[in-house]
C-alpha positions as CSV (number, residue, x, y, z in Angstrom):
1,X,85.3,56.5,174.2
2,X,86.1,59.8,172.6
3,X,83.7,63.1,174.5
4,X,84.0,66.0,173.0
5,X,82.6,68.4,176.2
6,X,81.6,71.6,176.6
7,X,84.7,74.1,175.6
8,X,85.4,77.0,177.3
9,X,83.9,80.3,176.1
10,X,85.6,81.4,173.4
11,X,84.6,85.3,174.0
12,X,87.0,85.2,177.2
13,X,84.1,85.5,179.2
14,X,84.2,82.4,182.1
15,X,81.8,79.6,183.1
16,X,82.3,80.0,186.1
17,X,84.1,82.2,189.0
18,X,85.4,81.6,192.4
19,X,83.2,83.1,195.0
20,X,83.9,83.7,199.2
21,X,81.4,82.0,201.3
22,X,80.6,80.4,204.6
23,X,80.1,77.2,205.1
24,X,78.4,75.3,207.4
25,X,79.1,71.9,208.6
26,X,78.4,69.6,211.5
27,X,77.6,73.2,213.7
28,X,80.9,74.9,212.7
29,X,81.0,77.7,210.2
30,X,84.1,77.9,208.4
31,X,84.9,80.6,205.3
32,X,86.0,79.4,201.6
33,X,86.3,79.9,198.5
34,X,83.3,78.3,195.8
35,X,82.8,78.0,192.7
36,X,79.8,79.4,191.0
37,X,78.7,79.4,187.7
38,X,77.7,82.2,185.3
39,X,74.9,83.2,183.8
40,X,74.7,86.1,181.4
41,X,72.0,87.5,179.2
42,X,72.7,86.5,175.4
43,X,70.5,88.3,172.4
44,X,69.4,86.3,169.4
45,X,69.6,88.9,166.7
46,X,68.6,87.6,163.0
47,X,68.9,90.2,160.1
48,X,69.3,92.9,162.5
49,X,66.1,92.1,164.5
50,X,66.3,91.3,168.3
51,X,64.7,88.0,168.8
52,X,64.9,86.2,171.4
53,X,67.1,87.2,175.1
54,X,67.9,83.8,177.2
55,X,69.7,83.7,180.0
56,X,72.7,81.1,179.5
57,X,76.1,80.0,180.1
58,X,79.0,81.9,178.7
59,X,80.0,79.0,176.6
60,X,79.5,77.7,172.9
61,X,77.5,80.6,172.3
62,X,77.8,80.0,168.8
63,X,76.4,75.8,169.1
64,X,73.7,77.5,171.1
65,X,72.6,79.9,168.0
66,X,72.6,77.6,165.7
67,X,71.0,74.8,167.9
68,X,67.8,77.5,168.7
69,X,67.3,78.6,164.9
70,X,66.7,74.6,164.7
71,X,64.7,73.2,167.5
72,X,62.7,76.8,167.3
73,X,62.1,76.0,163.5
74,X,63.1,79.2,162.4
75,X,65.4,77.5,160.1
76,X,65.4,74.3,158.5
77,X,68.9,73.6,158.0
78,X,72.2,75.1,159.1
79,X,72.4,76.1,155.6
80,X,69.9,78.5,155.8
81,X,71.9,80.3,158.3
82,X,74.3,82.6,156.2
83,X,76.6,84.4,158.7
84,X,76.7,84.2,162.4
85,X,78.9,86.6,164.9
86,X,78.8,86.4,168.6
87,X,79.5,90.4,170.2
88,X,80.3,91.0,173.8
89,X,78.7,93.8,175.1
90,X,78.9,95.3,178.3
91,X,75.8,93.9,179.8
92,X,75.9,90.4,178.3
93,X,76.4,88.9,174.3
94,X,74.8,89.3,171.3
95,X,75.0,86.5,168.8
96,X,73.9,88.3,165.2
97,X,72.5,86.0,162.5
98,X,71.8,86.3,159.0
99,X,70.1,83.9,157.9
100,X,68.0,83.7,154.5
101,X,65.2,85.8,152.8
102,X,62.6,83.1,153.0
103,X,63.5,81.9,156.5
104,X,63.5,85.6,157.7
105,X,60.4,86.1,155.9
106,X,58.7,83.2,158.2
107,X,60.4,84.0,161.6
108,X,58.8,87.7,160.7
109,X,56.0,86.1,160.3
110,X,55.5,83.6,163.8
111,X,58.0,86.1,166.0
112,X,57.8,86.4,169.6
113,X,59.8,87.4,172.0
114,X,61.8,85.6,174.3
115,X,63.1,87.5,177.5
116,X,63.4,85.9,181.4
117,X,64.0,83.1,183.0
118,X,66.7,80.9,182.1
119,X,66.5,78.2,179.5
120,X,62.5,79.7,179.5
121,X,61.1,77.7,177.0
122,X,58.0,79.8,176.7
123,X,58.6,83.3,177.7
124,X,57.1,85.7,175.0
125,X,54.6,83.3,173.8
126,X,52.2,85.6,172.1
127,X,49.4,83.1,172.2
128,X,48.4,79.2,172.8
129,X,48.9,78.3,168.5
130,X,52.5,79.7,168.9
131,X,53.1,76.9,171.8
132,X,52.4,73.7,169.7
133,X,54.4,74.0,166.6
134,X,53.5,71.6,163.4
135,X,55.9,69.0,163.8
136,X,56.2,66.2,161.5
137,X,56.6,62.7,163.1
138,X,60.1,61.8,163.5
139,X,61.1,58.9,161.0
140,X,64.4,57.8,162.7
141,X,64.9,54.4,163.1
142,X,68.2,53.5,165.0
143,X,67.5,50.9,167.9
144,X,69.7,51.3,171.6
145,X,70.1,47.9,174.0
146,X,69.1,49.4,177.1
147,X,72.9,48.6,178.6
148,X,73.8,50.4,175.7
149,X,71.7,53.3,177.1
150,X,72.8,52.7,180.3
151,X,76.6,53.0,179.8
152,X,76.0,56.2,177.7
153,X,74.5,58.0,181.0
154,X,77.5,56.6,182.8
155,X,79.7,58.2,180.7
156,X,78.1,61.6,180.6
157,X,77.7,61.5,184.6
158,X,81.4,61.3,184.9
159,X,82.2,64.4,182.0
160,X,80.4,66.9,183.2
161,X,82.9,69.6,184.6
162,X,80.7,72.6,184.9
163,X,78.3,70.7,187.2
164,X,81.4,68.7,188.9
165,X,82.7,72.0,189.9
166,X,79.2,74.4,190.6
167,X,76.5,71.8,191.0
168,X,74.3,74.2,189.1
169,X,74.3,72.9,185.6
170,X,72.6,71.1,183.2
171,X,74.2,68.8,180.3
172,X,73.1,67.4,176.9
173,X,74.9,64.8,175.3
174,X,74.6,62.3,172.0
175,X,75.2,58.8,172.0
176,X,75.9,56.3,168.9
177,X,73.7,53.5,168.9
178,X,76.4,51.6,170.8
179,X,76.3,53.7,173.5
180,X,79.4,55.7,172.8
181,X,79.0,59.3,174.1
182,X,80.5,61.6,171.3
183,X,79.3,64.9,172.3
184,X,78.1,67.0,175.6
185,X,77.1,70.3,176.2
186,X,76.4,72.2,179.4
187,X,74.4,74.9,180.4
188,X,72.9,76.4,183.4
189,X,69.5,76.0,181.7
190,X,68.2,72.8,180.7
191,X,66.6,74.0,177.2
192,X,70.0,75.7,176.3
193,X,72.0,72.6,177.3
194,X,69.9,70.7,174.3
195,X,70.0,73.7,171.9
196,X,73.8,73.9,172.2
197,X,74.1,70.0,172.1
198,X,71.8,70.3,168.8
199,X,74.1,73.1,167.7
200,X,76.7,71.2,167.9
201,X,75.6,68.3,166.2
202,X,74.8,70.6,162.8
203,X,78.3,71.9,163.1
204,X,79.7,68.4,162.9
205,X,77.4,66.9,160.5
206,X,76.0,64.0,163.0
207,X,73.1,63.0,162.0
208,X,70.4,63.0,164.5
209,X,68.6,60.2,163.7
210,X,71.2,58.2,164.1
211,X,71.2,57.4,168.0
212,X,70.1,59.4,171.3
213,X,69.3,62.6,173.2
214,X,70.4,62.7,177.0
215,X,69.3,64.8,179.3
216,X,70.5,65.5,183.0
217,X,66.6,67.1,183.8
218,X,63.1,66.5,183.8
219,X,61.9,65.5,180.0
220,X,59.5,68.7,179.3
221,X,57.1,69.2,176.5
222,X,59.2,71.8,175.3
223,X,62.4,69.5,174.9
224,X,60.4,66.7,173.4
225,X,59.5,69.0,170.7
226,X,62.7,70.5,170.3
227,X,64.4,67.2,170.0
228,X,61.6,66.1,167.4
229,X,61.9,69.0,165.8
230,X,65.5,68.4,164.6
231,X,64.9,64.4,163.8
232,X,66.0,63.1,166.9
233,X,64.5,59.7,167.7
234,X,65.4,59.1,171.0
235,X,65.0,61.0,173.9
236,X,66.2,60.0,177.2
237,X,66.0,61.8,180.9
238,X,67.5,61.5,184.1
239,X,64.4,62.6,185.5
240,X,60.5,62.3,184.8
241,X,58.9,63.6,182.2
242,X,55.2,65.3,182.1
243,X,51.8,64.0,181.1
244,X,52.4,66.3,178.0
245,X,55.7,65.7,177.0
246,X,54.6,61.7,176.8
247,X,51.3,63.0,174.5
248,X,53.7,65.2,172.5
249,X,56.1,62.0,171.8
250,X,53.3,59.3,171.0
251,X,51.7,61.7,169.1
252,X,55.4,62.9,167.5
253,X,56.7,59.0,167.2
254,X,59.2,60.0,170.0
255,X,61.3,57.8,171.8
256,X,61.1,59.1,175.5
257,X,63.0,57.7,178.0
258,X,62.6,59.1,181.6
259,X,64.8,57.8,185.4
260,X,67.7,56.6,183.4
261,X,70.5,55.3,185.6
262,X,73.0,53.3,185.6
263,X,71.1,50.0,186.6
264,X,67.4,50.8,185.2
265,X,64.8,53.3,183.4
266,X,61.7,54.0,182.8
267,X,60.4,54.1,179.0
268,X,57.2,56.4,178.1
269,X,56.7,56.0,174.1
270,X,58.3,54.7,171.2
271,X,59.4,51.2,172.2
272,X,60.0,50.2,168.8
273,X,63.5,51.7,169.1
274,X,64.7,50.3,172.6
275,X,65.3,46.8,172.8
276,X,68.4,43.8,173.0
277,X,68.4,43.6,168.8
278,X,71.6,44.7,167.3
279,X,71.7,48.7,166.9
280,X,73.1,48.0,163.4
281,X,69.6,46.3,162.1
282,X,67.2,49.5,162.6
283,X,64.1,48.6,162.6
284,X,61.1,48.3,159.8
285,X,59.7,52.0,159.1
């Protein structure tokens, strides 16, 4: 298995810092040291315009930019995105974007935005039409064996160093239709974990409907639509996922997978592309 996890920021800034604190434990306090991960402020700037402010980790800054211009549809390809710089500043980052005149001219167009809680995937909504994007139906058609599923989430549960160390993270990761985890991302919000994952992806030209999304959180609306935004066919959670996000992925031909473990899970839509055929076959569109 070859995991390519979450690198450490590359603006110097760390993931995570040792803290004092007191423990307590079987009625004795004791004082250590912890560790605790950061969370900074980080501006989305395109064409000199403030965006979008999310509160995330320190890390991949640059897989998150480029993963939030597409699960946000404010561009369509990482082509469209022209330059990108990330800027330290002394209250948090700024990642600058150019991206191109007809993109710009459409983000100007639907802009809100986005400042408070972390990974918020709503924050600065201006109104209910900007919260259901038009999404078309995801075409993928790579099929998982549900061991094959299962193995993948064994694999990301055991390379995630962030949460191993802080217990306050949140990862992403893509699996090949064989189960073999080839990328993970992590994040102290959940939406930022996928947006870097997706990010990341772009940068290394996997194609994303070719195998699955994994998720170490609940399986919102806002993540279904983000992954179907970007192609993705399968979507799996450790956790449950909402009334909403199961509407969202019927109605978005989602695959949406929720309670994964290592021994069972629990699927919510799309069937057609879970099953013991071999991954290699696809299936009929």
């Amino acid at each position: 298995m070859t995991v390519m996890s979450a690198s450490p920021a590359a603006t110097g800034h760390p993931s995570m810092e040792a803290v004092a604190v007191d423990r307590w434990r079987d009625g004795r306090t004791e004082t250590a040291m912890d560790m605790a991960a950061a969370e900074v402020p980080v501006s989305l700037e395109y064409n000199g315009i403030s965006h979008a402010v999310m509160l995330a980790s320190p890390s991949d800054l640059e897989d998150f930019a480029i993963g939030f211009s597409l699960t946000e549809g404010i561009v369509d390809h990482p082509g469209d995105i022209l330059d990108l710089e990330v800027d330290e500043r002394c209250e948090g980052f700024a990642v600058r974007l150019t991206i191109a005149s007809a993109r710009f001219h459409r983000l100007k167009q639907h802009r809100r935005t986005l400042a408070g809680r972390t990974g918020c995937g709503l924050c600065g909504a201006e109104s209910l039409s900007q919260v259901f994007r038009d999404i078309a139906p995801v075409a993928a058609t790579a099929r998982m064996k549900p061991s094959a599923l299962q193995g993948a989430f064994m694999d990301l549960a055991a390379n995630q160093p962030l949460q191993r160390l802080t217990g306050a993270t949140h990862a992403a990761a893509w699996a090949e239709p064989d189960g073999t985890v080839v990328l993970i991302r992590e994040d102290v919000g959940r939406h930022n974990a996928l947006d870097k994952l997706v990010g990341a992806m772009a940068l290394a030209g996997i194609d994303a409907a070719a195998g699955a999304a994994m998720v170490t959180s609940r399986a919102s609306y806002e993540m279904v639509q983000k992954a179907a935004a970007t192609g993705i066919g399968i979507l799996a959670a450790i956790s449950a996922p909402t009334v909403l996000a199961i509407r969202m992925a019927e109605a978005l031909n989602l695959t949406l997978v929720g309670f994964a473990r290592r021994d069972h899970h629990v699927l919510y839509a799309g069937r057609q592309r879970i099953g013991e055929s071999d991954p290699s076959e696809g299936v009929a569109p």
